[in-house]
C-alpha positions, 0 to 999 in steps of 0.5 A, a space after each residue: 449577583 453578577 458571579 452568581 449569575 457567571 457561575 449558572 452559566 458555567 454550570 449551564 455550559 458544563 451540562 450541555 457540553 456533557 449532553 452533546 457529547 452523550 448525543 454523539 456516543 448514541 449516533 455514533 452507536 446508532 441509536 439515533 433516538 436517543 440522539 434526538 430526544 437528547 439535542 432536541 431537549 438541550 435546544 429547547 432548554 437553550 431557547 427557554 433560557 437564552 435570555 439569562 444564563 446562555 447566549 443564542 450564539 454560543 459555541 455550545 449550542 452551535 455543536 448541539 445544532 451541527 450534531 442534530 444535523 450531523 443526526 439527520 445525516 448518519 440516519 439516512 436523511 441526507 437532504 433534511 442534514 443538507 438542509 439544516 446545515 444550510 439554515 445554520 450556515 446562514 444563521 451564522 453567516 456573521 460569526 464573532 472571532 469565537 465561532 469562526 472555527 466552528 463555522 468553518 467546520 460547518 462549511 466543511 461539513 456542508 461541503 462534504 455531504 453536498 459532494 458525495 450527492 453531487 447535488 451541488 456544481 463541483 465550483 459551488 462545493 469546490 468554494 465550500 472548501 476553500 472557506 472552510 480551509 479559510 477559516 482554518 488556517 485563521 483559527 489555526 484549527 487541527 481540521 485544517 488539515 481533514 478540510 485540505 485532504 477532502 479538497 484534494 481528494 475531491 479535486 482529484 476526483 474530478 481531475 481523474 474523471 476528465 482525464 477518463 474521459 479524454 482519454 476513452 474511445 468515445 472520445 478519440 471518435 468524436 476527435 476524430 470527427 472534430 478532426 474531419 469537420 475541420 478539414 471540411 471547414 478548411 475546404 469549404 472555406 477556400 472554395 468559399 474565397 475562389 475568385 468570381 469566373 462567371 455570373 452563371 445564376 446556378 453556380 451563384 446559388 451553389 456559391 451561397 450555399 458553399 457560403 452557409 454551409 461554410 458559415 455553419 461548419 465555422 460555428 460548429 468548429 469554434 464550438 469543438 474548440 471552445 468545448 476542447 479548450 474549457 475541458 483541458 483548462 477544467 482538467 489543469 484546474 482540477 489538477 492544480 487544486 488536487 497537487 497543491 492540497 495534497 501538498 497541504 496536507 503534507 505540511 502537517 508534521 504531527 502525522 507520520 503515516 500519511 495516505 496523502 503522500 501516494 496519491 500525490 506521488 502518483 499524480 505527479 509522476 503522471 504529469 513529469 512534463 506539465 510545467 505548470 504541475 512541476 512549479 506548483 511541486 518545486 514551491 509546495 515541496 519547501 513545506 513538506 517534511 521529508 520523512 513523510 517520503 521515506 515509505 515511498 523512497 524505492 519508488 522515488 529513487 527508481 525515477 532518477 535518471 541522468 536526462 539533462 535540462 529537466 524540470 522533473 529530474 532537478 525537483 526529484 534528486 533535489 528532493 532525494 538529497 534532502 531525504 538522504 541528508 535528514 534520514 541518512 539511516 533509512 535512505 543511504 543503502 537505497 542510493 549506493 544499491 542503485 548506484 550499483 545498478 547495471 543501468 547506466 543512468 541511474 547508477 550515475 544519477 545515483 552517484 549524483 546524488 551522492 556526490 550533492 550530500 557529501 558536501 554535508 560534513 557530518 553527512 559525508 562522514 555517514 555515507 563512507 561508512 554506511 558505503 564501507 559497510 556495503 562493500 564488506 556485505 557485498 564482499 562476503 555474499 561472494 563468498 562461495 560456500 561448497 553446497 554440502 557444507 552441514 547446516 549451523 556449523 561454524 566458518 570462519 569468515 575469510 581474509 577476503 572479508 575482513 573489512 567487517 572485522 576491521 573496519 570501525 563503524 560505531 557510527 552506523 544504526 545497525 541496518 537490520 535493526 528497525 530504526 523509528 523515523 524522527 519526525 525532527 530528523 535529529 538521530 542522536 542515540 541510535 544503536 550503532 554497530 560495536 563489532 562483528 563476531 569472526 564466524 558465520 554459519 549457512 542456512 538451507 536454501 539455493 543460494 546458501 545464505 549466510 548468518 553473521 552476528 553483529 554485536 551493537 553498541 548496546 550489548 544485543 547481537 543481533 542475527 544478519 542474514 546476507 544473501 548472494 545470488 538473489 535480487 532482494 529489490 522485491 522483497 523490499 518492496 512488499 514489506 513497504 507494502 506490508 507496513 502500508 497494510 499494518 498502519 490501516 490495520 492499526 488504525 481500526 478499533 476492532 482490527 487493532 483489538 484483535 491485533 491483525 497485523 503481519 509480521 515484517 523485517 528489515 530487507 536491504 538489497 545492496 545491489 542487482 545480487 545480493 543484500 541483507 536481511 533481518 534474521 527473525 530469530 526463535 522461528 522454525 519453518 513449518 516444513 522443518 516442523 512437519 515434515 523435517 529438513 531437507 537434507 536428512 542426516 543422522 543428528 536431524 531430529 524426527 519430524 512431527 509426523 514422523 513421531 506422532 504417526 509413525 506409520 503414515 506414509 513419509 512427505 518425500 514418498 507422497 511427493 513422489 506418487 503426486 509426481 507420477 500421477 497422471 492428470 486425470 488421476 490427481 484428485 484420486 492420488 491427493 485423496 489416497 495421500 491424504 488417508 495415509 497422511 495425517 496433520 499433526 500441528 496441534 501437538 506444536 502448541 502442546 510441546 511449547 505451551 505447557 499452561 493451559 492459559 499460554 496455550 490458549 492465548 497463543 493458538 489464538 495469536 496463530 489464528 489470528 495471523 493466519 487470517 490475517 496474512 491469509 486476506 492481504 496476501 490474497 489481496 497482494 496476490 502472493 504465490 509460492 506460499 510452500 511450507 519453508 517459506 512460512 515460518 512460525 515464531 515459537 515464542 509467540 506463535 505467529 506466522 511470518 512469511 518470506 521469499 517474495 518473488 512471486 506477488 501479484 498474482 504471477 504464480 497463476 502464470 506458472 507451468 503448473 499455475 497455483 490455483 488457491 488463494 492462500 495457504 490454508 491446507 490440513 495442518 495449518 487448519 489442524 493448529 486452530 484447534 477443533 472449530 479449524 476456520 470456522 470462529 475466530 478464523 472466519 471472524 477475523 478474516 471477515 474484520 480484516 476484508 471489510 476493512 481492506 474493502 472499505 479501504 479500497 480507494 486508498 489501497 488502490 492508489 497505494 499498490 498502484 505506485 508499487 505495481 508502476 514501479 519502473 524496478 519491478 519485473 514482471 519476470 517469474 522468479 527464476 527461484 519458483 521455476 526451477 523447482 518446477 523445471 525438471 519435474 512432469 516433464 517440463 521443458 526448460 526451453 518453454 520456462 527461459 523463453 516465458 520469462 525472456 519474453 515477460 521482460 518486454 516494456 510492452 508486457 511489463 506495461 500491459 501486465 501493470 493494468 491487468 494486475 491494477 484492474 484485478 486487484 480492483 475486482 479484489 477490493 470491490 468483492 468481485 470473484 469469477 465475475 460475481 459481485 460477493 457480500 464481505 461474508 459471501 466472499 470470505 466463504 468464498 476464498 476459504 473453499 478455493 483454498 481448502 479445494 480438493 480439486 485445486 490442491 491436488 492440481 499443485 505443483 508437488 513441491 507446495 506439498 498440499 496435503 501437508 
């Protein structure tokens, strides 16, 4: 009888925990119906057969119950959710060890939703919190986490409330009046004190009033203080609490992508002199897994500096080492290219650095010879290459670069090969370098970059790019960017089924003027495609509009009528260009997809990307989009954009100021086939803006630490403005005065917030000061970047109407 009786009750269970898991999938699917008659039948049953086959208490009807409030809440009945909660909270207020998990998500739940209504004090919902982190450590629960990053961030968010608050001009007023009661107080107070002179019965009428008024101004100045004092101590509080939860979500090392960390970075790098915030920082950081720093090493390493007796200084570098000795691979060219810098502090805080992770034996073994390798880059970025030199032809590398061939480095991961994070720090079978290949030939470009093969311990030869001439740190910089974009895009279901991503590489800068890069391999540029190479010779082959519309006007000659045009003819000439010169990127998909099936699958991959690079490079503010700095993989059809020296919207600020949101002209319109942006283009681009725009907290507060970052220049890339120098007229005076005047801290400073407040209007839908629906303002972009009017006012070398 007795297992007759254990086995209904397992059975019992089993149908229930099915039933609630039904429940779930119908909220979650918004048919709330469904979920209710569902709960509202199980917890009927529950009630009638409590008395043989399942205990009230039991685990599977406390999920029914927090489900049903969970109902409640996603219907839109936030405050009958609120309530439920409540009644279960106090219900179950004296848990057995078996429900105490479940509790704790309770108490979560019931403090986050009480949170977002602010229907609660921020103490009361603060102490919600902490129980419910309580609970989870002691059940050791995986929502422990989830429960500590919902206490930050909302800790954070009161943290930076305040701190706007102190900081506005209603505030710097009432300081300011604060600032006269005072002195007032203190007049009257001595007056109040002066020594008795005559007993005149008119001025001791005037020394009671002095007296009053005095004893009033001293109420009203300790109630200043008293308001004063509680705001900065609720400020530190709030703060305190923010750093040490972000600091606990940190400490969960099953987590490799973790927006926790740059929020955290930011709040600290605000606070590099609050001693209480640096010892909460120094003790939390024990815990922490350095590979969850690794996306924000840049950012780490441009903070060094040599300032003596600093708290800040002593827990960044130490941190920095710890990185550097657990990930030497990702972490080592950062610290030997800034110890190349020109400025001083830094190279030497750098070299610190450097000196402290030496002393690790095995360590120091990697650093001489990731350190050897740098300086055979270094050596052969020097190199000049007479600029006539004939494209792919074969150099052999000098006598001055023979470290690269001499040299053993088998130890060394190959830098341009994407090496995973270990989440254990152990990098055992990594793909070392086995040697070089003794040529080298150069590609196109103004600073003739050179191409080398490295042949790693696994047999592949792997393409490397090293640039002389060119300050790589940007570049750098937006794929950490990019690959922030791609995590959030892959942990969407329905971004993640269309596969939006963009497509990244590996950019190492090995100082201030030159670095290394990976070499995409099977791609071409569009404009080698379209319009064919820059320097025509007689083995160049035809250019796509050359073969397919022999009688169009060639690029160079419509480059050249849009050069001569006069302003108020623009529009005029771009429409007379575009009659006789017709886009022809289809035929790219016929020529290298014969099969019906491929050729379908991979013009949808093409769409796909353009969409997606085209939403988050308008949110990035990328500029200088020209037809060879975007390159299609032939393989599988994707786009890949490089050269990103303007970003942030700089190329607005440019003599000839570029007014689309994103490359979207005729030809790349023409490879998405008959329905161009409408369909899966639209699509897509809509997915990939809902889901940037629903993100926006978490993009913000990312970009922000890239935007302050003290390395970024707010220069013009010298790149983009000599190809705009000569042309129309332009004075070269006004291009070196605009970019010597941009380097100023007062600018660089200026520029950051104005960039911050406009990638808020981003993400928040708001365009020309209208706030716009996901669709509206899709619509939106897709007509400013395929604008006649705008295209027509470009600089000529973008060549619009290709």
């Amino acid at each position: 009888m007795a297992v007759e009786n254990f086995e209904t009750k397992k059975l019992c269970n089993c149908l229930y925990q099915h039933l609630w898991f039904y429940a779930k999938l119908a909220r979650k699917a918004n048919k709330y119906h469904i979920a209710h008659k569902v709960l509202s039948e199980c917890l009927y049953s529950c009630e009638l057969f409590s008395c043989k086959d399942i205990e009230k208490t039991s685990s599977v009807v406390f999920d029914l119950q927090i489900e049903k409030a969970r109902v409640f809440w996603d219907e839109g009945l936030k405050e009958v959710a609120i309530t439920s909660a409540k009644t279960l909270m106090d219900f179950y207020k004296e848990t057995d060890s078996l429900l105490s998990d479940r509790y704790g998500k309770l108490l979560f739940l019931y403090g986050k939703w009480n949170a977002e209504l602010s229907s609660q004090s921020p103490n009361f919902i603060i102490e919600l919190y902490k129980q419910s982190t309580l609970f989870a450590s002691e059940c050791k629960s995986s929502y422990r986490f989830k429960a500590m990053a919902a206490l930050a961030t909302y800790s954070d968010h009161h943290y930076q409330t305040l701190r706007t608050k102190l900081s506005s001009p209603e505030w710097e007023a009432a300081e300011e009046l604060r600032k006269k009661t005072l002195e007032e107080y203190q007049r009257c107070k001595s007056l109040a004190l002066a020594p008795k002179i005559t007993n005149d019965k008119q001025w001791l009428r005037e020394q009671q009033e002095l007296k009053r008024h005095t004893h009033f101004l001293k109420k009203q100045v300790e109630s200043d203080t008293e308001e004063v004092n509680r705001l900065k101590l609720q400020l530190q509080l709030f703060l305190s609490l923010a750093l040490q939860h972000y600091l606990g979500c940190l400490q969960n090392a099953s987590k490799e992508f973790d927006p926790s960390v740059f929020r955290f970075i930011s709040v600290w790098f605000d606070n590099t002199e609050n001693d209480a915030v640096l010892s909460i920082i120094e003790d939390g950081l024990r815990g922490v897994p350095t590979f969850k720093f690794i996306p924000l090493l840049y950012q780490l390493v441009a903070r060094v500096s040599c300032e003596k007796n600093s708290k800040f200084q002593n827990i960044l570098q130490c941190l920095i080492a710890k990185i550097c000795i657990d990930h030497p691979f990702h972490t080592t060219y950062i610290i030997l290219s800034l110890s190349k810098s020109y400025e001083n502090e830094k190279a030497a805080a750098a070299l610190s650095i450097l000196n402290h992770i030496r002393q690790h034996s095995k360590i120091n073994s990697y650093v001489e010879s990731i350190s050897k390798l740098c300086e055979a880059y270094i050596e052969l970025a020097k190199v000049e290459t007479p600029k006539k030199t004939p494209r792919n032809k074969l150099l052999k590398i000098s006598d001055r670069s023979q470290m690269l061939l001499n040299m053993d480095f088998h130890t060394v991961a190959v830098p341009t090969h994407p090496l995973p994070v270990s989440l254990n720090a152990q990098y055992e079978n990594i793909t070392g370098i086995h040697k070089f290949e003794e040529t080298y030939f150069v590609v196109g470009g103004l600073t003739l970059p050179k191409i080398i093969n490295c042949i790693g311990t696994n047999g592949i030869v792997y393409k490397q790019l090293v640039k002389g001439h060119d300050d790589l740190r940007q570049d750098a910089v937006m794929q950490q960017a990019f690959a922030v974009f791609n995590s959030i895009l892959s942990s969407n279901k329905i971004t993640r089924k269309r596969k939006l991503q963009v497509r990244t590489y590996v950019v190492l800068p090995l100082n201030q003027n030159c670095g290394v890069m990976e070499y995409v391999q099977n791609t071409i540029p569009l404009g080698e495609y379209l319009v064919g190479t820059t320097i025509k010779t007689p083995e160049s082959p035809m250019s796509a509009h050359e073969r397919y519309h022999p009688n169009d006007w060639l690029s160079s000659e419509c480059r050249e009528r849009m050069k001569k045009s006069e302003v108020v003819s623009q529009l005029e000439t771009y429409r007379l260009i575009t009659e006789h010169f017709k886009p022809v990127f289809r035929h790219f998909f016929y020529e290298n997809y014969l099969q019906p099936s491929v050729w379908f699958h991979k013009r949808l991959a093409y769409t796909r990307s353009v969409a997606a690079w085209s939403m988050i490079g308008y949110v990035l503010g990328l500029g200088d989009r020209h037809i060879q700095n975007i390159l299609i993989d032939c393989e599988t059809a994707e786009l890949v954009h490089i050269d990103f020296g303007i970003a942030f919207d700089q190329g607005k600020l440019l003599p000839y100021p570029e007014l689309v949101p994103f490359r979207l002209t005729r030809d790349v319109v023409d490879g998405m086939g008959l329905p161009g942006v409408e369909g899966v283009f639209r699509r897509c681009c809509e997915e990939t803006l809902r889901l940037l725009r629903n993100n926006h907290e978490s993009l913000y507060t990312i970009l922000e630490v890239f935007i302050h970052d003290p390395l970024h220049k707010w220069t013009i890339s010298p790149k983009a403005l000599s190809r705009q120098r000569h042309d129309r007229g332009f004075r070269e005076n006004e291009a070196i005065n605009y970019n010597q005047n941009s380097t100023t801290s007062t600018v660089n400073s200026k520029q950051g917030e104005r960039v911050l407040y406009r990638l808020k209007e981003k993400l928040n839908g708001i365009e020309d000061g209208n706030s716009l629906s996901v669709q509206g303002h899709v619509n939106h972009l897709i007509q400013e970047a395929m604008s006649e009017d705008n295209l027509a006012r470009l600089f000529c070398g973008w060549q619009a109407w290709v």
